[in-house]
mmCIF file of the C-alpha atoms, coordinates in Angstrom:
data_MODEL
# 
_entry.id   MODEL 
# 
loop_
_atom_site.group_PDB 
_atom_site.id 
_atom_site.type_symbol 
_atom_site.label_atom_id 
_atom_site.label_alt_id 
_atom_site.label_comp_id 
_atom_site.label_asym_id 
_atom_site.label_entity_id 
_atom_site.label_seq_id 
_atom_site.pdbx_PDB_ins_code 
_atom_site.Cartn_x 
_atom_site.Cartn_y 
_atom_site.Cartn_z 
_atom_site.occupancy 
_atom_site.B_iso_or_equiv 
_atom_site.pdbx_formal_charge 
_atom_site.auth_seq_id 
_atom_site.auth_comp_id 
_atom_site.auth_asym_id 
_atom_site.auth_atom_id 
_atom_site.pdbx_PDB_model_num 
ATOM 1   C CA . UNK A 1 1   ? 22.283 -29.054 5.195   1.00 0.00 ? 1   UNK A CA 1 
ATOM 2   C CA . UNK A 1 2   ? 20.861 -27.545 8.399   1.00 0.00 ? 2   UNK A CA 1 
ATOM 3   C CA . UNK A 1 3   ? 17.318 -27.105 8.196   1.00 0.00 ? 3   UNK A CA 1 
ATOM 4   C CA . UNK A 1 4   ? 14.875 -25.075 10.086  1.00 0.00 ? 4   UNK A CA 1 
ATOM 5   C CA . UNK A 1 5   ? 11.799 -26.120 11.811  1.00 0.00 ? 5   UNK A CA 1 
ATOM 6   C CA . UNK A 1 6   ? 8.178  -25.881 9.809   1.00 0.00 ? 6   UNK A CA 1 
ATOM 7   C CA . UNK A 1 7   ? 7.534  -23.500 13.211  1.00 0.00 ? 7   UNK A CA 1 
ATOM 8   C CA . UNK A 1 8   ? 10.971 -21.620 12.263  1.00 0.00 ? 8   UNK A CA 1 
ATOM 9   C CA . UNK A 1 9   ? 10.399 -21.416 8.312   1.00 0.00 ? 9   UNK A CA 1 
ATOM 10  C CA . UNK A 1 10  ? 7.515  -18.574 8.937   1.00 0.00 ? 10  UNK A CA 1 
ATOM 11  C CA . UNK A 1 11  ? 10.078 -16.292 11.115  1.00 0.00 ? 11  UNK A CA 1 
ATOM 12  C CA . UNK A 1 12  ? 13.497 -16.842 9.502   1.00 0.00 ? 12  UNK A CA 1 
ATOM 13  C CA . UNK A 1 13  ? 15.028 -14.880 7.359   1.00 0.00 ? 13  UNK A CA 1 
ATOM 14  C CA . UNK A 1 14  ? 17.367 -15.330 4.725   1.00 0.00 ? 14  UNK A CA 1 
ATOM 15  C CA . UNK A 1 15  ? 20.008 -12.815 4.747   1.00 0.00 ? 15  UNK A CA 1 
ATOM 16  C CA . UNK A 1 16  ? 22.511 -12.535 1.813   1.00 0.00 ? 16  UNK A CA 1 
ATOM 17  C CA . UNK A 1 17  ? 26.477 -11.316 2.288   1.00 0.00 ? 17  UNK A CA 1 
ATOM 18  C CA . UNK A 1 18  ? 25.406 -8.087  1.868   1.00 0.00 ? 18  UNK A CA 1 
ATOM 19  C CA . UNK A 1 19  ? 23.421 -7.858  4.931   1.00 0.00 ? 19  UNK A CA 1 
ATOM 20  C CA . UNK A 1 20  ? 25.917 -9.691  7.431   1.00 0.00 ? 20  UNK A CA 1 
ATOM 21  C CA . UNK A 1 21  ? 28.556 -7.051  5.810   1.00 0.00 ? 21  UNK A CA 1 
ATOM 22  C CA . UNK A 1 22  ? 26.600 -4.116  6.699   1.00 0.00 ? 22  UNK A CA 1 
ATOM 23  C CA . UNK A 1 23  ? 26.062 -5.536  10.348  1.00 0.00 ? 23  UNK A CA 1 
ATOM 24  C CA . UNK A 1 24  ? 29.372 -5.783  10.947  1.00 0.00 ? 24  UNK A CA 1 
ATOM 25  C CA . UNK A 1 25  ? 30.840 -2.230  9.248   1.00 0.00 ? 25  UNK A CA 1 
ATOM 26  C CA . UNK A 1 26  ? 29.479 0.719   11.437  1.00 0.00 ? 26  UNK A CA 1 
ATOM 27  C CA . UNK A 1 27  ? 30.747 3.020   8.278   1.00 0.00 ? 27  UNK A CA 1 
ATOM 28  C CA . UNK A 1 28  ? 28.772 1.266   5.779   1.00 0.00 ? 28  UNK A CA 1 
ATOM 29  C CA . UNK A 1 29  ? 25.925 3.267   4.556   1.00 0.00 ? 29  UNK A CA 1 
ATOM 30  C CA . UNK A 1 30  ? 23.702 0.233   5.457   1.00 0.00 ? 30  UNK A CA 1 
ATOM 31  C CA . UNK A 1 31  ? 24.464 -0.313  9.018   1.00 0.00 ? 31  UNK A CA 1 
ATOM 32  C CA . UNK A 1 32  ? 21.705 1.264   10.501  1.00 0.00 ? 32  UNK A CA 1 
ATOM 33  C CA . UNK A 1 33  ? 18.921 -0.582  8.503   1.00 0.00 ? 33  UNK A CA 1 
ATOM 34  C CA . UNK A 1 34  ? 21.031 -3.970  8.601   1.00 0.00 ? 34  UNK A CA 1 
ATOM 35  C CA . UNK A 1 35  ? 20.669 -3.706  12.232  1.00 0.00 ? 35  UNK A CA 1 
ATOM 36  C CA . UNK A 1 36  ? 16.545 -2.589  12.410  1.00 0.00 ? 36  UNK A CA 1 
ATOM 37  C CA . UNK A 1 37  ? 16.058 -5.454  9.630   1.00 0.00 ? 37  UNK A CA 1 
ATOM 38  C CA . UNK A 1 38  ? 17.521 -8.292  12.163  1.00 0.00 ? 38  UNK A CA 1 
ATOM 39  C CA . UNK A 1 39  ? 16.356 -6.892  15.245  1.00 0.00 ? 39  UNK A CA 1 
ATOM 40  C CA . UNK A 1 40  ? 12.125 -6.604  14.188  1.00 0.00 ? 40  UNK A CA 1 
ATOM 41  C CA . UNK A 1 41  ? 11.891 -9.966  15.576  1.00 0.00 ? 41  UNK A CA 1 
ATOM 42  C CA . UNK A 1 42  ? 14.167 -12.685 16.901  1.00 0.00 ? 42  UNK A CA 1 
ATOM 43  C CA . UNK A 1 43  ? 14.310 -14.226 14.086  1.00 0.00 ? 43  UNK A CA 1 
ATOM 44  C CA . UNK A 1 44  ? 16.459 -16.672 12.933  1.00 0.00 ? 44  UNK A CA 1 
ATOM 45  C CA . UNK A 1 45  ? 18.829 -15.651 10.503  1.00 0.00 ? 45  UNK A CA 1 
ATOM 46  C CA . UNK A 1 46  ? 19.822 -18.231 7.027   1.00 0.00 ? 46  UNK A CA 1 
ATOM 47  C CA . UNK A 1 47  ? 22.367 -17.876 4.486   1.00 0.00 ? 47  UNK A CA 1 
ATOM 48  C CA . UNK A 1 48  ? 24.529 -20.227 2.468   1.00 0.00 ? 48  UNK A CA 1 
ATOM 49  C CA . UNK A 1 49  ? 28.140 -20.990 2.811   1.00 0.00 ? 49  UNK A CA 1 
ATOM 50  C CA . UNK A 1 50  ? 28.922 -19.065 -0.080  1.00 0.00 ? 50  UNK A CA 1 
ATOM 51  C CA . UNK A 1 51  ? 28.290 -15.726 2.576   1.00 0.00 ? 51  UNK A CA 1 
ATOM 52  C CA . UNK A 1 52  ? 31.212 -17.385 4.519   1.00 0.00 ? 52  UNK A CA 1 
ATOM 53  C CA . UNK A 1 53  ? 34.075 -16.729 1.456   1.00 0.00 ? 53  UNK A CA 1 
ATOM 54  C CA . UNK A 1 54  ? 31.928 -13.501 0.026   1.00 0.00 ? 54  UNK A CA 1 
ATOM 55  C CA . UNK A 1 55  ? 32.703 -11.637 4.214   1.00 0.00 ? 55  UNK A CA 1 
ATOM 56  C CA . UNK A 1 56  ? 35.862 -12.511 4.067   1.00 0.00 ? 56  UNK A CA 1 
ATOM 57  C CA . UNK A 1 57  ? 36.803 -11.208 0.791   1.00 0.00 ? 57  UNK A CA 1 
ATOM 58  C CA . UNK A 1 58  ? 34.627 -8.017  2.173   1.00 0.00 ? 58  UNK A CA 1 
ATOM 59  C CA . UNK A 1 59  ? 36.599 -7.761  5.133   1.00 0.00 ? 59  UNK A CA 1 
ATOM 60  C CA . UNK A 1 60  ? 40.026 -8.704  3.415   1.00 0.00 ? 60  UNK A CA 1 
ATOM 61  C CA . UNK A 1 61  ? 39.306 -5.273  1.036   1.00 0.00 ? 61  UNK A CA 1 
ATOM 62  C CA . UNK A 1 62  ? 38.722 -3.248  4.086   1.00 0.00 ? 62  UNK A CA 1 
ATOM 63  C CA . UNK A 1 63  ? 41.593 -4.543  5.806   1.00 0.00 ? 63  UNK A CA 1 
ATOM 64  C CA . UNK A 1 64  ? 39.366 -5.202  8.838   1.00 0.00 ? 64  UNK A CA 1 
ATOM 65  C CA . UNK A 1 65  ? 40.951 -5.010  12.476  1.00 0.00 ? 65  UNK A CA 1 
ATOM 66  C CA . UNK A 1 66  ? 41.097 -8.886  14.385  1.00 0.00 ? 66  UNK A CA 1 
ATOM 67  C CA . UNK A 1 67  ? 38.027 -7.612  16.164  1.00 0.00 ? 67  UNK A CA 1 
ATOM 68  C CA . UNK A 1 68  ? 35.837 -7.393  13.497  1.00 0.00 ? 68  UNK A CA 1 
ATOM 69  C CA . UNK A 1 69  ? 36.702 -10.879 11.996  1.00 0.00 ? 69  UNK A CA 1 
ATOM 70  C CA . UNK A 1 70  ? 35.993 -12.456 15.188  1.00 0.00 ? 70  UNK A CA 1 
ATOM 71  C CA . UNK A 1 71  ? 32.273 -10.307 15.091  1.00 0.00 ? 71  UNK A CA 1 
ATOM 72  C CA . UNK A 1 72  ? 32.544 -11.931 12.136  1.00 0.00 ? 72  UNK A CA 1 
ATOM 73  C CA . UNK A 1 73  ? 32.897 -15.411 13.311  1.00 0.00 ? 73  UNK A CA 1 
ATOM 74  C CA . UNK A 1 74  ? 30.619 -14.590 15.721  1.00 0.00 ? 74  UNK A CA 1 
ATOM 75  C CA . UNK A 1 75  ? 27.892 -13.369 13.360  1.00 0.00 ? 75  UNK A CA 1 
ATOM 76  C CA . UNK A 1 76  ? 28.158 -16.106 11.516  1.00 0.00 ? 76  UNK A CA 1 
ATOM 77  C CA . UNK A 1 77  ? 27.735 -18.382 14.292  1.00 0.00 ? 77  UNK A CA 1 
ATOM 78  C CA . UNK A 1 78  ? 24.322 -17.509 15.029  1.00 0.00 ? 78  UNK A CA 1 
ATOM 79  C CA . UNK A 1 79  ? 23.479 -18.106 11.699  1.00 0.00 ? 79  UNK A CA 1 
ATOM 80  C CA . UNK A 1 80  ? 21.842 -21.259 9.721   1.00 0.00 ? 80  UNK A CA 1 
ATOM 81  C CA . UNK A 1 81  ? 24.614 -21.829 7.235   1.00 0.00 ? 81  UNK A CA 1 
ATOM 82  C CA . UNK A 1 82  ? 23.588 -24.056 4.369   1.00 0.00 ? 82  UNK A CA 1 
ATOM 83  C CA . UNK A 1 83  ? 25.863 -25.702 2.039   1.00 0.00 ? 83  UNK A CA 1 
ATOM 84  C CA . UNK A 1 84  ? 26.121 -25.586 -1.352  1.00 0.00 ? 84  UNK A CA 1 
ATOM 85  C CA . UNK A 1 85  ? 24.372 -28.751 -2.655  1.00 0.00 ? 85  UNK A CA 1 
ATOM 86  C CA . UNK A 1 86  ? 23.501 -29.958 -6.058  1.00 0.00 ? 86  UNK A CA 1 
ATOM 87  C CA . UNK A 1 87  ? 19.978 -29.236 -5.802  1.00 0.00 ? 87  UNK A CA 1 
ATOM 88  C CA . UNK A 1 88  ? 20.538 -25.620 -5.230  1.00 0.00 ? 88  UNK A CA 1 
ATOM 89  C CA . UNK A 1 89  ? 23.525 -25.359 -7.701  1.00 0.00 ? 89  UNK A CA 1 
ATOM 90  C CA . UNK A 1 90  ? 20.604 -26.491 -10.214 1.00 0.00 ? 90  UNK A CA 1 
ATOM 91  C CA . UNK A 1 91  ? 18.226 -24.596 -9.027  1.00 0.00 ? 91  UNK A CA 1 
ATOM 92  C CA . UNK A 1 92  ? 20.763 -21.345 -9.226  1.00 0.00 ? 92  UNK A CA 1 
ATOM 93  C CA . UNK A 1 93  ? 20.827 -21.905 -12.971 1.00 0.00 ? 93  UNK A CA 1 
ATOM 94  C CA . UNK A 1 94  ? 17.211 -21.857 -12.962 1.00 0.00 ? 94  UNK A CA 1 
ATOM 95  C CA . UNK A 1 95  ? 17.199 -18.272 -11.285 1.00 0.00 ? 95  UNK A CA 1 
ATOM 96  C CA . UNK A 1 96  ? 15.574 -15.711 -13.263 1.00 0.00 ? 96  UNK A CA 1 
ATOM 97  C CA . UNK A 1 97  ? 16.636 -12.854 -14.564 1.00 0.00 ? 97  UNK A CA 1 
ATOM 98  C CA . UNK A 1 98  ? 19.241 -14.628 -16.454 1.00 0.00 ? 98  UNK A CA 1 
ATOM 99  C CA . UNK A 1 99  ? 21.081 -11.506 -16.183 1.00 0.00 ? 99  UNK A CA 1 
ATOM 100 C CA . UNK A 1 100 ? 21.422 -12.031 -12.467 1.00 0.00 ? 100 UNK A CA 1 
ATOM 101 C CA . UNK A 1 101 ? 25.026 -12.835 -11.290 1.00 0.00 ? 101 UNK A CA 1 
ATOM 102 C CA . UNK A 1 102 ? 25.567 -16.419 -10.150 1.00 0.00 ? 102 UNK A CA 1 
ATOM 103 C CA . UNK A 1 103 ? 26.592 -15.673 -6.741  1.00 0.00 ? 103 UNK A CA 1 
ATOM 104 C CA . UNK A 1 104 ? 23.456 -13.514 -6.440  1.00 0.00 ? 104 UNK A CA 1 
ATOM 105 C CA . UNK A 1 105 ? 21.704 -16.882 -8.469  1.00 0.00 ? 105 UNK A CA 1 
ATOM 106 C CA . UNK A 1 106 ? 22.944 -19.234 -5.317  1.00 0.00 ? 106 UNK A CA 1 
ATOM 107 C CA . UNK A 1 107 ? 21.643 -17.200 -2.600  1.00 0.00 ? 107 UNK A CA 1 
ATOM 108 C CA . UNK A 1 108 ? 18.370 -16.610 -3.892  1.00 0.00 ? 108 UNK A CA 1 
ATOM 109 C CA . UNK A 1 109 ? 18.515 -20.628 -4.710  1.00 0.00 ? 109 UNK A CA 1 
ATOM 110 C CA . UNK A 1 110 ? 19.587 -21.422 -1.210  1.00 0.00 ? 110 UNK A CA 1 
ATOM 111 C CA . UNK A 1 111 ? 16.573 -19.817 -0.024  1.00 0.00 ? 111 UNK A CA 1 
ATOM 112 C CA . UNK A 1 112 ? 14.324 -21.444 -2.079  1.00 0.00 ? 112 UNK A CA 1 
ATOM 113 C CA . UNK A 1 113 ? 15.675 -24.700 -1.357  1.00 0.00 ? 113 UNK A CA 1 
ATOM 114 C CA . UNK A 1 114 ? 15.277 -24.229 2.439   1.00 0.00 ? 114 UNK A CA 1 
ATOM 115 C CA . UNK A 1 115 ? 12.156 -23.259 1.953   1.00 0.00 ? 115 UNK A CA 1 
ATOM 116 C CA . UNK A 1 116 ? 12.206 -20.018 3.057   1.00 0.00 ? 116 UNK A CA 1 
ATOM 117 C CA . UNK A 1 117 ? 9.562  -17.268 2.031   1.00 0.00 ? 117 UNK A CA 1 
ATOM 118 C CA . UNK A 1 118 ? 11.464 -13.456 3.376   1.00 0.00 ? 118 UNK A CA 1 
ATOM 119 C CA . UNK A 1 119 ? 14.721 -12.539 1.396   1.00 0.00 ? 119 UNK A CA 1 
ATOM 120 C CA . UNK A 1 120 ? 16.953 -9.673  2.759   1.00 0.00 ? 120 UNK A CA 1 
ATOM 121 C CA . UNK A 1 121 ? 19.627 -8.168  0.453   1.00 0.00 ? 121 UNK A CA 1 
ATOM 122 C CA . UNK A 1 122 ? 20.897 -4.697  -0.287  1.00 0.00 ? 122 UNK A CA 1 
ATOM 123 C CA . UNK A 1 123 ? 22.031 -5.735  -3.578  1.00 0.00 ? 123 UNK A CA 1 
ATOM 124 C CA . UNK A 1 124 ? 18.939 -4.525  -6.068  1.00 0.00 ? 124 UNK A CA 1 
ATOM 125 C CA . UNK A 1 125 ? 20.048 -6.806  -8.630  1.00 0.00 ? 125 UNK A CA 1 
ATOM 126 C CA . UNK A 1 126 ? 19.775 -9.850  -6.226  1.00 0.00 ? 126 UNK A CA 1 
ATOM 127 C CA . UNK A 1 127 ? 16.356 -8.044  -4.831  1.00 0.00 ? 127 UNK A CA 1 
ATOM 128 C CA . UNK A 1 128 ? 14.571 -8.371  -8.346  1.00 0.00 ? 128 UNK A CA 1 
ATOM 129 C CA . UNK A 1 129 ? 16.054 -11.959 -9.052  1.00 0.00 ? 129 UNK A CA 1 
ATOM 130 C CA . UNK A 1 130 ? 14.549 -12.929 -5.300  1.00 0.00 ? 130 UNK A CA 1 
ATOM 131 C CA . UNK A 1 131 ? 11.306 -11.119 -5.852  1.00 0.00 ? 131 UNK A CA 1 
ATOM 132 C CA . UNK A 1 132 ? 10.803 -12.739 -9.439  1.00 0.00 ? 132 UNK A CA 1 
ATOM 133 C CA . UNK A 1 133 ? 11.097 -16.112 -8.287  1.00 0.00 ? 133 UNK A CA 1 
ATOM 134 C CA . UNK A 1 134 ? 8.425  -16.044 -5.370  1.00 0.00 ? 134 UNK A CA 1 
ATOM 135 C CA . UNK A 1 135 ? 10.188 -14.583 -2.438  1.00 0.00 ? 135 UNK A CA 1 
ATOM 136 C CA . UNK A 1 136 ? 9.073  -11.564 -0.179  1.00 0.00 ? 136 UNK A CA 1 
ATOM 137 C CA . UNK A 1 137 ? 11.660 -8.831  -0.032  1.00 0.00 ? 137 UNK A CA 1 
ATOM 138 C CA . UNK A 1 138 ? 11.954 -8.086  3.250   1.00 0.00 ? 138 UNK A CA 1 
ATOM 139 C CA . UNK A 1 139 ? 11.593 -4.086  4.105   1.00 0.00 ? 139 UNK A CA 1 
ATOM 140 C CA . UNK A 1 140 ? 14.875 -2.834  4.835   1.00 0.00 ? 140 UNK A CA 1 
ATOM 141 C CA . UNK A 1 141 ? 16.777 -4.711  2.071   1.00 0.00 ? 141 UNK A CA 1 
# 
């Protein structure tokens, strides 16, 4: 699992599929505050692997041109992408609400596990699951 540096933990971010998604879709209703929420600060931008199969699917729906999959790629790229482990699988089941769905349940996990503190989503479900167990929303999400 990559990890970030104790210097990097305090600006990274954790971004969820729905973020990256926005970035990349200049019609989604998102875009613009996708784009102000990664650009505050260079920051460095986490997510898990699960984001990988979760953009694609995205994309697949839209039937996205070759040039956004490669911004895609690219995207993706320049993000810290942590596997799915059995520590966070675990702690996903642990995610409160229990209502929260379990892709939703891994990302906020992942986080945790990396030991990240700012969550960006622009799912709200996700967003209350994140800020229940201990992690600051980030403004934007």
């Amino acid at each position: 699992m990559p990890t970030v540096s104790k210097e990097g933990l305090e600006n990274a971010l954790y971004v969820d599929s729905s973020v990256l998604v926005a970035l990349l879709a200049a019609g989604d209703k998102q875009h613009e505050s996708a784009i102000r929420l990664v650009r505050v600060r260079q920051r460095t931008m986490v997510t898990s692997s699960v984001s990988e199969v979760e953009i694609g699917r995205a994309l697949g729906r839209r039937v996205a041109p070759p040039s956004v999959q490669r911004a895609a790629r690219e995207l993706l790229d320049h993000c810290e992408i942590v596997d799915l482990t059995p520590e966070i699988r675990q702690r996903a089941i642990e995610v409160r609400p229990a209502s929260v769905r379990s892709l939703d349940a891994i990302h906020v996990a992942t986080a945790l596990v990396a030991g990240l503190n700012r969550f960006a989503s622009f799912d709200a479900r996700q967003r209350i699951a994140a800020e229940e167990m201990g992690l600051k929303l980030v403004a934007g999400g």
